[in-house]
MOPAC internal coordinates of N, CA, C and O (Angstrom, degrees):
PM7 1SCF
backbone

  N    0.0000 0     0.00 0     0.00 0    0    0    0
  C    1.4432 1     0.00 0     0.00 0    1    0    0
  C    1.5292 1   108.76 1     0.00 0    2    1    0
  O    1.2310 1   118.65 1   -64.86 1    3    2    1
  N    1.3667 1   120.18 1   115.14 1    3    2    1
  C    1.4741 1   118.70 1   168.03 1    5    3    2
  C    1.2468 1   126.14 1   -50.26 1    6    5    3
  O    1.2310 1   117.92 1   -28.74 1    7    6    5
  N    1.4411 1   121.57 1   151.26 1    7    6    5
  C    1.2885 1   104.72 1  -176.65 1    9    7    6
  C    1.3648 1   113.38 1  -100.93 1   10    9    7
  O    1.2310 1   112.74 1     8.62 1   11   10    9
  N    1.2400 1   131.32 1  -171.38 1   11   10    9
  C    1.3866 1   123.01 1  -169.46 1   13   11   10
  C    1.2854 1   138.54 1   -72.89 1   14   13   11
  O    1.2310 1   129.36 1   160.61 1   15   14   13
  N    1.6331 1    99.56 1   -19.39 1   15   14   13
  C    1.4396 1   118.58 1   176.54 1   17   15   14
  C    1.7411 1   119.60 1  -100.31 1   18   17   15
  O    1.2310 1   119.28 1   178.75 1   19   18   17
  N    1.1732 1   118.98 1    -1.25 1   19   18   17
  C    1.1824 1   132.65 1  -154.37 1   21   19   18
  C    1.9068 1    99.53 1   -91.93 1   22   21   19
  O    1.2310 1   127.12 1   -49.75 1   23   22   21
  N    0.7810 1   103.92 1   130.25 1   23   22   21
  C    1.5810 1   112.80 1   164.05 1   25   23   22
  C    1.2898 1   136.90 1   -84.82 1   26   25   23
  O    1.2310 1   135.33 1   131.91 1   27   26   25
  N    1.6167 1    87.95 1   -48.09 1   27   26   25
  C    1.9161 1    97.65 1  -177.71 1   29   27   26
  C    1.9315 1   104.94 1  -113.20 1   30   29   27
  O    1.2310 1   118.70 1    44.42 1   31   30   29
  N    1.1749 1   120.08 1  -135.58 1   31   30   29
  C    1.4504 1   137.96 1  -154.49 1   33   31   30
  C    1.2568 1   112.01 1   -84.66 1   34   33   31
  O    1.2310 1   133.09 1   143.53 1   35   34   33
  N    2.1027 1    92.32 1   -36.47 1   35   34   33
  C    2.1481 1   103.12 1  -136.48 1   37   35   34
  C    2.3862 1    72.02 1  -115.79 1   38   37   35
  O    1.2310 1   124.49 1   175.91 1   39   38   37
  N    1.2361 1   108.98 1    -4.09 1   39   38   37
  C    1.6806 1    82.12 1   164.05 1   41   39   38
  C    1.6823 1    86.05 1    95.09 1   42   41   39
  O    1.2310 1   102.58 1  -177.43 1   43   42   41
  N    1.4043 1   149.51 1     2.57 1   43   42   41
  C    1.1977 1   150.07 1   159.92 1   45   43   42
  C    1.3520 1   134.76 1   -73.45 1   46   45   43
  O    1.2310 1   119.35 1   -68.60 1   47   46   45
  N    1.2858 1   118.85 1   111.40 1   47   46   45
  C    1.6305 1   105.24 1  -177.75 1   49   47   46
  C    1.5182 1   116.40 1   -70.94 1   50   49   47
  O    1.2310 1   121.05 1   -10.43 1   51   50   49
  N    1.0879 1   115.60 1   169.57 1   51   50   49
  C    1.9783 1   119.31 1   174.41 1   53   51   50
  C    1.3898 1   102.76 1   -94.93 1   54   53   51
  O    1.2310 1   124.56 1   -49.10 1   55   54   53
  N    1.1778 1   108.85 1   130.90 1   55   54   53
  C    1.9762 1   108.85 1  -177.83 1   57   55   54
  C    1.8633 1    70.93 1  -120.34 1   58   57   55
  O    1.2310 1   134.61 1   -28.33 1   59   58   57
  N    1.3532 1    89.35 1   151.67 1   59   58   57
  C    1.4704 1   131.76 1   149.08 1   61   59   58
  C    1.5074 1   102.48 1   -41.43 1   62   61   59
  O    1.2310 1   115.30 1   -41.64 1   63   62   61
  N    1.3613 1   126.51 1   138.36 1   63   62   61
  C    1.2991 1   111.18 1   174.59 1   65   63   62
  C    1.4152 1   103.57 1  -106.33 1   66   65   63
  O    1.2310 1   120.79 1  -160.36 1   67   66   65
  N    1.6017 1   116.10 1    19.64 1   67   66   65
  C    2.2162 1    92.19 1   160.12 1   69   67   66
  C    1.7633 1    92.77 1   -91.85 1   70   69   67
  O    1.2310 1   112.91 1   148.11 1   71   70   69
  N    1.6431 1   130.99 1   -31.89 1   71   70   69
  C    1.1294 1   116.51 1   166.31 1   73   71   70
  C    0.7202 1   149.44 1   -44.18 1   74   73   71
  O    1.2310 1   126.71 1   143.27 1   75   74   73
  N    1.7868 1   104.70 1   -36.73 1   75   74   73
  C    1.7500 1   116.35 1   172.06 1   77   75   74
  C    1.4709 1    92.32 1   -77.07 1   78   77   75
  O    1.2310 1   101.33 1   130.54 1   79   78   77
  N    0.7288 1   151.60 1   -49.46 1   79   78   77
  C    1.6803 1   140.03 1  -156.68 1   81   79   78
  C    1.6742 1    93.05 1   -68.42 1   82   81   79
  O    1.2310 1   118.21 1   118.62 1   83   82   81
  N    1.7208 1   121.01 1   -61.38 1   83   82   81
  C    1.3581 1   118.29 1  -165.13 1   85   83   82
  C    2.0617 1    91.64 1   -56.65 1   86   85   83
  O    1.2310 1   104.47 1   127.46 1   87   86   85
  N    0.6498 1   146.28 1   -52.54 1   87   86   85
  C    1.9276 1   150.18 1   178.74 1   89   87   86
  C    1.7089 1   101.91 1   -45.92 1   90   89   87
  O    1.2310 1   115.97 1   144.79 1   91   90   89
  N    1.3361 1   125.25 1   -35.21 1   91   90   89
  C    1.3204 1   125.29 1   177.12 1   93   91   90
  C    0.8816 1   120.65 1   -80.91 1   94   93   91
  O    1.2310 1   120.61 1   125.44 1   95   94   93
  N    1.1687 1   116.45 1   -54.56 1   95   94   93
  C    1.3787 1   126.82 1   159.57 1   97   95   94
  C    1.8396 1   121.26 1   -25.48 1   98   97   95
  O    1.2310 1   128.78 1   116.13 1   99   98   97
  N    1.4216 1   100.69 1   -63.87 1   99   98   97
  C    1.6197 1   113.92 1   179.04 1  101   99   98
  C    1.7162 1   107.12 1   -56.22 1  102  101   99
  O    1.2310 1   128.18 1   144.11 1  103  102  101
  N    1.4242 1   101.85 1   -35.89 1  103  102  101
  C    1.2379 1   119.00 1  -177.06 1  105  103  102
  C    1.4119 1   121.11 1   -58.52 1  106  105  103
  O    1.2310 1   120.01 1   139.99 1  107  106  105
  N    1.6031 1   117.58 1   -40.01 1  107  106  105
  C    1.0265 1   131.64 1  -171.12 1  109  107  106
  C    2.0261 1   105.44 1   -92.14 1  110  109  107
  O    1.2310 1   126.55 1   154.75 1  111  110  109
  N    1.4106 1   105.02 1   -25.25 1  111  110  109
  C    1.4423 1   102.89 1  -171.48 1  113  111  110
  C    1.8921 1    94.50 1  -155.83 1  114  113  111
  O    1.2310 1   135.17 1   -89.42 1  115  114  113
  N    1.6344 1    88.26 1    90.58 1  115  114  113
  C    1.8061 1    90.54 1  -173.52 1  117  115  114
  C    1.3199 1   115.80 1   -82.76 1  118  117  115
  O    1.2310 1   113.89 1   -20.93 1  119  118  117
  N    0.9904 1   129.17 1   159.07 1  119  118  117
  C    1.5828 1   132.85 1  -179.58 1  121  119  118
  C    1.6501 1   103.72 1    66.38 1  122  121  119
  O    1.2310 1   106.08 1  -142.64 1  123  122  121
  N    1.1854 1   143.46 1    37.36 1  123  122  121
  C    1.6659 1   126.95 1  -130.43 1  125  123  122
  C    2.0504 1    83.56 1  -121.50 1  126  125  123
  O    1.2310 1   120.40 1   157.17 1  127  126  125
  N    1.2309 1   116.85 1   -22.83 1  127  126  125
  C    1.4875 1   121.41 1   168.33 1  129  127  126
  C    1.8398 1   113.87 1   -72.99 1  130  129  127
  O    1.2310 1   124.52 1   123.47 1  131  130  129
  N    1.7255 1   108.93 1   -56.53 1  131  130  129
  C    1.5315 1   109.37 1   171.44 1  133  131  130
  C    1.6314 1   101.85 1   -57.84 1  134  133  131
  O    1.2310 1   122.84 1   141.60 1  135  134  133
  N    1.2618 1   112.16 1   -38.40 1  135  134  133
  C    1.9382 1    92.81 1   173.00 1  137  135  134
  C    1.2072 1   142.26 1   -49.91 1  138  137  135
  O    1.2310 1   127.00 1   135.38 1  139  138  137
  N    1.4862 1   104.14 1   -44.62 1  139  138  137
  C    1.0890 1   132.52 1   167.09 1  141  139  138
  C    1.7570 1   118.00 1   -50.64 1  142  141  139
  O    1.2310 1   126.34 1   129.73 1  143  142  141
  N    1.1677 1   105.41 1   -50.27 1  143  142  141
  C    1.5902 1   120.01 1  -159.05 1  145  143  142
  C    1.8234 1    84.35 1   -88.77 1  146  145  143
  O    1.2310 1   112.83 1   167.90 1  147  146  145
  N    1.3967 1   131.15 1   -12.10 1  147  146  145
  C    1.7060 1   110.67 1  -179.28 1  149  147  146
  C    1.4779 1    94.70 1  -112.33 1  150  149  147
  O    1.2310 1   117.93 1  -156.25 1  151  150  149
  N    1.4817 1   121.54 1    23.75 1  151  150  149
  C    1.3556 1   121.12 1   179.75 1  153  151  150
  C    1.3408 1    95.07 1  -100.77 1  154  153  151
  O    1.2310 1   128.37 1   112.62 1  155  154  153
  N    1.2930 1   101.49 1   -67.38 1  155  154  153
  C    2.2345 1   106.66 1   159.06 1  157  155  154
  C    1.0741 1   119.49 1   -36.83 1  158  157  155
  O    1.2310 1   114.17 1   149.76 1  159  158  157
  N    1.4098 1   128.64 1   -30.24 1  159  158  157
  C    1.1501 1    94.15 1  -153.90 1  161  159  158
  C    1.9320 1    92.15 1  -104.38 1  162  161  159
  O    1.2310 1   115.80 1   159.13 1  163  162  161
  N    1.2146 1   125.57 1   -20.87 1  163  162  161
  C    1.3003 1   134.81 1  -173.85 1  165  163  162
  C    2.1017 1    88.21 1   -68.57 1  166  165  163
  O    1.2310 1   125.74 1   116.91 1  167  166  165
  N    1.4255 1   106.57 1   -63.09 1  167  166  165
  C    1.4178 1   102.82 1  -175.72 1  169  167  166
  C    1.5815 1   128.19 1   -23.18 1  170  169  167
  O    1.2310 1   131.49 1   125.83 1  171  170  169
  N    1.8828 1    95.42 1   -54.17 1  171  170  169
  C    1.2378 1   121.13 1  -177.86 1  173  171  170
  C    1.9289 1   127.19 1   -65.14 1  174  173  171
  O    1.2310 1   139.63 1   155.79 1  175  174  173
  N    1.4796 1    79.53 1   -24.21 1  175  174  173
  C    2.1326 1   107.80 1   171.34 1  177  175  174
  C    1.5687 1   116.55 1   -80.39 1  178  177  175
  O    1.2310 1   127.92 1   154.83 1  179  178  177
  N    1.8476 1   102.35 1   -25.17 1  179  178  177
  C    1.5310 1   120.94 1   173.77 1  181  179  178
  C    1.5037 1   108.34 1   -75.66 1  182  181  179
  O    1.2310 1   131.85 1   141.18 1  183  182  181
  N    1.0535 1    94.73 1   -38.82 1  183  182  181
  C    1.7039 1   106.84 1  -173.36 1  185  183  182
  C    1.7985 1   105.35 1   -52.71 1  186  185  183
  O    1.2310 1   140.46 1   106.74 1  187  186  185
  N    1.6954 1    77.90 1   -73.26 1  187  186  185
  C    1.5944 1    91.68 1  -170.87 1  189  187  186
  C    1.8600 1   109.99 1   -50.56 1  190  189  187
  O    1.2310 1   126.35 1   144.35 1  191  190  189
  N    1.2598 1   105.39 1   -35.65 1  191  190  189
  C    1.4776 1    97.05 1   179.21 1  193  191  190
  C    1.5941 1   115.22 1   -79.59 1  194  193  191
  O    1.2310 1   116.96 1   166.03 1  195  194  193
  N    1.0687 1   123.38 1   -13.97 1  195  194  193
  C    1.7514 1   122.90 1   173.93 1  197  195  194
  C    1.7738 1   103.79 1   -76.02 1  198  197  195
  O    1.2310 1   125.14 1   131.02 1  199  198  197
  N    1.7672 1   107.73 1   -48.98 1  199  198  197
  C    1.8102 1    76.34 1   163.96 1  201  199  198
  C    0.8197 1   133.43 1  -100.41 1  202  201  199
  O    1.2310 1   100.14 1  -148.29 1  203  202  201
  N    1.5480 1   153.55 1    31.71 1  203  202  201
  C    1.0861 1   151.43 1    87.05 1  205  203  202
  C    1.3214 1   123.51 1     3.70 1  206  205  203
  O    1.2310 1   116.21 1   115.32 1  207  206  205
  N    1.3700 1   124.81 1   -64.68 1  207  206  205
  C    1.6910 1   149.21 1   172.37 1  209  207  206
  C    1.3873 1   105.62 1   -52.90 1  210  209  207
  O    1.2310 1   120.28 1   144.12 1  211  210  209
  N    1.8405 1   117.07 1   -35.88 1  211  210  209
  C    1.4877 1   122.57 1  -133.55 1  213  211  210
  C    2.0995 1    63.70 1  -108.21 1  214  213  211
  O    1.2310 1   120.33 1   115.26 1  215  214  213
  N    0.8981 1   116.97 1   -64.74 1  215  214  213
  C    1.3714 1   108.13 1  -150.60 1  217  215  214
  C    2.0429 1   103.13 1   -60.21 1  218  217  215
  O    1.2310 1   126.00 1   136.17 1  219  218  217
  N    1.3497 1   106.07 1   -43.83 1  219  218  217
  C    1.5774 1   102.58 1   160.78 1  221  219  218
  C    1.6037 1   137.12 1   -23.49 1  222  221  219
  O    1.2310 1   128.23 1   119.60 1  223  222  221
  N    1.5348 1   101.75 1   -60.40 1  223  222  221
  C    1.1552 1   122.81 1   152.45 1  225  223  222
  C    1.8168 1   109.46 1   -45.81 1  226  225  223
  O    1.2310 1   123.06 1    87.03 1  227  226  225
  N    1.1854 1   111.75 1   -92.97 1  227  226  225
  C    1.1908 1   106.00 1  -163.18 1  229  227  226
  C    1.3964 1   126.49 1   -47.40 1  230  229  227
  O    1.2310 1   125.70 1   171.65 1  231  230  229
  N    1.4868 1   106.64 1    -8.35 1  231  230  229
  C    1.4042 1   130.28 1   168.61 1  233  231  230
  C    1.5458 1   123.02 1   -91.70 1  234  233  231
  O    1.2310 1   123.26 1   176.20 1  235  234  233
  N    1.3349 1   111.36 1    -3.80 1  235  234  233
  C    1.4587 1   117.08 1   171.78 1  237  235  234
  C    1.3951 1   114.13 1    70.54 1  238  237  235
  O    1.2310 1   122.84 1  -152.00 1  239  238  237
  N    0.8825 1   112.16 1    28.00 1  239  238  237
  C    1.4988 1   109.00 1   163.87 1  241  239  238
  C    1.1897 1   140.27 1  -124.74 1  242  241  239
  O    1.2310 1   119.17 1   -77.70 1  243  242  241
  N    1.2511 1   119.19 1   102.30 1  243  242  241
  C    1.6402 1   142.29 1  -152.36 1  245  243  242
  C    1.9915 1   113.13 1    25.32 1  246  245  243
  O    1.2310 1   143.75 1   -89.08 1  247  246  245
  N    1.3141 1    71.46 1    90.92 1  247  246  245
  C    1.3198 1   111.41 1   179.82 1  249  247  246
  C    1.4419 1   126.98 1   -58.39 1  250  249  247
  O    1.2310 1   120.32 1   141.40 1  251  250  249
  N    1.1191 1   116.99 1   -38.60 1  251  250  249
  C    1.1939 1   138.05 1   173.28 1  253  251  250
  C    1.6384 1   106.67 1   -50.48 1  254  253  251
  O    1.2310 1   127.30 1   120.48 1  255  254  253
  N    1.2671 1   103.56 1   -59.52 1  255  254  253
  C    1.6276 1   117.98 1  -159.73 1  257  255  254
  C    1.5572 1    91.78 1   -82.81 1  258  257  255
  O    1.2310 1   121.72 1   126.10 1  259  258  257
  N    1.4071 1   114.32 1   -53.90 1  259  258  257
  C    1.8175 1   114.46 1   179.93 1  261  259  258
  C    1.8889 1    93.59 1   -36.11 1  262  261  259
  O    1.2310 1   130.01 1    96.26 1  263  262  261
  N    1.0725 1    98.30 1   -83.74 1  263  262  261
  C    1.7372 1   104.89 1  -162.98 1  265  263  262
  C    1.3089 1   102.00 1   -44.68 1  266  265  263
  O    1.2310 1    95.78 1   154.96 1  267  266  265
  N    1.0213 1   160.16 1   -25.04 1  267  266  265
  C    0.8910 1   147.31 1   179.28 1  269  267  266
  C    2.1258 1   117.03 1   -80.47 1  270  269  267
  O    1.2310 1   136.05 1   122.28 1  271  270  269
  N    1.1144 1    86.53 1   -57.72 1  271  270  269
  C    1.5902 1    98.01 1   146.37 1  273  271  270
  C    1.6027 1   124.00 1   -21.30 1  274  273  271
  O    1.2310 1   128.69 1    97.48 1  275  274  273
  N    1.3143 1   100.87 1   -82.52 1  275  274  273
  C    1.4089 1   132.39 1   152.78 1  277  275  274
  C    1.5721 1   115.84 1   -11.46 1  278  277  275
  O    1.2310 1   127.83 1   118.01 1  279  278  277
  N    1.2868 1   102.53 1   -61.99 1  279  278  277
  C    1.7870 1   110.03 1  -176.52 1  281  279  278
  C    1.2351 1   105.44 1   -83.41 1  282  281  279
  O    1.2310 1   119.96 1   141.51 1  283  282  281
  N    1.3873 1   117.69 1   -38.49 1  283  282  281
  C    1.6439 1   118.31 1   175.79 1  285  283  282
  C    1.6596 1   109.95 1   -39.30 1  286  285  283
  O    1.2310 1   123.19 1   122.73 1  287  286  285
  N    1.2151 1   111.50 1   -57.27 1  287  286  285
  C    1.4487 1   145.87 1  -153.98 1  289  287  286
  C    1.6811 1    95.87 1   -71.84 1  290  289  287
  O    1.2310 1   115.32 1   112.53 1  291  290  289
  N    1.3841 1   126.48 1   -67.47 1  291  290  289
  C    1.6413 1   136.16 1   149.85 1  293  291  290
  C    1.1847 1    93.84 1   -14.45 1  294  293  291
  O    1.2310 1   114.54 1    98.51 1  295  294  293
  N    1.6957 1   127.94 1   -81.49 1  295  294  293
  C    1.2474 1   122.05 1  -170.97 1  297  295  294
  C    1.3517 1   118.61 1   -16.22 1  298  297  295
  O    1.2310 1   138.42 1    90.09 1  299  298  297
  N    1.6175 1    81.91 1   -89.91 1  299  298  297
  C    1.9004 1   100.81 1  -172.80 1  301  299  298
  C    1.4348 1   131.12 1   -16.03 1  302  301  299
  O    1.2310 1   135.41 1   137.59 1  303  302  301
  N    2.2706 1    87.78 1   -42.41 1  303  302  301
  C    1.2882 1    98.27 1  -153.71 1  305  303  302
  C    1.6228 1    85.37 1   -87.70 1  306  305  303
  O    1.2310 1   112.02 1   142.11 1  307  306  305
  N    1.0810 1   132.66 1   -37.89 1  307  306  305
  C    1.8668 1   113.94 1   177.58 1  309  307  306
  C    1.2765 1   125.19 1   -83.35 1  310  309  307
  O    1.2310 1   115.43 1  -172.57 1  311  310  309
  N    1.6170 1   126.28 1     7.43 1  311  310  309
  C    1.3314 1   127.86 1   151.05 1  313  311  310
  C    1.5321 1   109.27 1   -68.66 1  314  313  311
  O    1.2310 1   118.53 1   141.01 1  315  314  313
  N    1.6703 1   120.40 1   -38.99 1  315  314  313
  C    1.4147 1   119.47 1  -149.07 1  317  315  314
  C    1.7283 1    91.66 1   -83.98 1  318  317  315
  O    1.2310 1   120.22 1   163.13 1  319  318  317
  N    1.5121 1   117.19 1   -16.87 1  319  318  317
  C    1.3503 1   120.15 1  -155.17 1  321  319  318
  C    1.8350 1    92.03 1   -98.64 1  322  321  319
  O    1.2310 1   122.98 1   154.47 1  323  322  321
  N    1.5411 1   111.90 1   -25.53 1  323  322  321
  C    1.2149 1    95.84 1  -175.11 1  325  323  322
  C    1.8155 1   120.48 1   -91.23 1  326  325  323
  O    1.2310 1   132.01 1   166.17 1  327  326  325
  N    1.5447 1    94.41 1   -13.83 1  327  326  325
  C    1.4261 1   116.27 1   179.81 1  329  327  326
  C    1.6609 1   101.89 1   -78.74 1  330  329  327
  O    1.2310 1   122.09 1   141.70 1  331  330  329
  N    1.1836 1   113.60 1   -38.30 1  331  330  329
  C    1.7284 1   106.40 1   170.53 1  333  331  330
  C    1.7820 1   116.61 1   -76.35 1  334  333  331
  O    1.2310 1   122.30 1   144.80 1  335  334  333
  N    0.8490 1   113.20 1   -35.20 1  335  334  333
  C    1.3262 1   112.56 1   153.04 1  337  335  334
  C    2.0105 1   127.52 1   -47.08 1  338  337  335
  O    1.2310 1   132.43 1   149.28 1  339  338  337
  N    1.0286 1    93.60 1   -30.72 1  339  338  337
  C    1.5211 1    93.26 1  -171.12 1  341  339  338
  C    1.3368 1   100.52 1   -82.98 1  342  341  339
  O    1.2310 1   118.27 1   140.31 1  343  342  341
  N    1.6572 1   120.89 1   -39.69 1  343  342  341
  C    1.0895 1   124.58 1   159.78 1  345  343  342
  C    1.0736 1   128.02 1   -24.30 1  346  345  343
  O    1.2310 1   120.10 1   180.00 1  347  346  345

């Protein structure tokens, strides 16, 4: 007795093949869009905080802690740039 979802012989449904590809895809690299979008969006938080840091500095005001800031912030922003890349 077939079962209810089955189409053909072997018990398989027919997907669309841009679906099956878009399902393989996810399959092969899951969550790989939310990755993307917290790679931007951390990058874009690096950004904003390096000039912030960058204008401190150039503004003379405690410098020490700005620059340091500053490089933190560099970081972020070329981990998030190298991690979207690998993507």
């Amino acid at each position: 007795m077939p079962t209810p979802n089955s189409n053909n012989s072997h018990g398989q449904t027919k997907l669309d093949p841009e679906k099956y590809a878009r399902l393989k895809a996810e399959l092969d690299a899951p969550y790989r869009g939310l990755r993307k979008f917290i790679y931007v969006a951390f990058g874009a938080s690096g950004f904003i905080g390096a000039f912030i840091s960058f204008a401190k500095i150039i503004a003379g005001q405690n410098i020490g802690s700005a620059f340091s800031n500053f490089a933190l912030q560099v970081g972020v922003m070329a981990l998030m740039i190298w991690l979207f890349r690998l993507e």
